[in-house]
C-alpha positions as CSV (number, residue, x, y, z in Angstrom):
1,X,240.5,118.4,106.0
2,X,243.0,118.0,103.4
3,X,242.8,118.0,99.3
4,X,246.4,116.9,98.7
5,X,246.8,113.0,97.6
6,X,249.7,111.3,96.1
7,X,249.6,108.8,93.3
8,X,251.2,105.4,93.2
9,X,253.5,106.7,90.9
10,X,255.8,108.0,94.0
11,X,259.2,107.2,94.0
12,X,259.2,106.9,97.2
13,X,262.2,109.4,98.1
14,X,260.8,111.0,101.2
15,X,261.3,114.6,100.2
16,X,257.3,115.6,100.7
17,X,257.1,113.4,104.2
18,X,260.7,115.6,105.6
19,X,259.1,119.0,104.8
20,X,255.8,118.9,106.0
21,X,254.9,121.1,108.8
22,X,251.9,119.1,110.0
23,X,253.7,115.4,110.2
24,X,250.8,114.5,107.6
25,X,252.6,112.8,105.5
26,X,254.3,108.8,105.9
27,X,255.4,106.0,104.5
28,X,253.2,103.4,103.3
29,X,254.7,100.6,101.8
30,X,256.3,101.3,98.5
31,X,255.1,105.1,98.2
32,X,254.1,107.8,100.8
33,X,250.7,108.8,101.6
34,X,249.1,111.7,103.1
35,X,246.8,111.7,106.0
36,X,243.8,113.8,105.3
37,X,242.5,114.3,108.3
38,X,246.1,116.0,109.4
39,X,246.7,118.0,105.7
40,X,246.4,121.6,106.1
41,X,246.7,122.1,102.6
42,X,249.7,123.9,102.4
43,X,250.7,122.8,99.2
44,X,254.6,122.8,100.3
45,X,254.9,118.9,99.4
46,X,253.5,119.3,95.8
47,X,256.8,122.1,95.6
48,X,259.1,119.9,96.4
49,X,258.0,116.6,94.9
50,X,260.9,115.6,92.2
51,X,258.5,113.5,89.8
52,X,255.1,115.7,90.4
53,X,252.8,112.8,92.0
54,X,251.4,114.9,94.4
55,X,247.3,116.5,93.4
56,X,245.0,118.1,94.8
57,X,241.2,117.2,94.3
């Protein structure tokens, strides 16, 4: 299970929901979220978020 969240401070660009390998990531609203069940912790969404909204925790 997955670690990774996102704040509500997401922009909303889509960068983190086109590279993730696992499809664990979609749009909810006015910012992405991550679905924990399907996170596999990779980390490569928090590497290419552009305003740094994505944790672990």
């Amino acid at each position: 299970m997955g670690t990774h969240y996102i704040t509500e401070d997401c922009i909303n660009c889509g960068a983190c929901d086109d590279i993730c390998p696992v499809d664990a990531i979609s749009e909810k609203g006015e910012i992405h979220v991550i679905d924990q069940e399907l996170c596999t912790d990779c980390g490569i969404c928090d590497d290419v978020c552009p305003v740094d909204v994505i944790m672990t925790g």
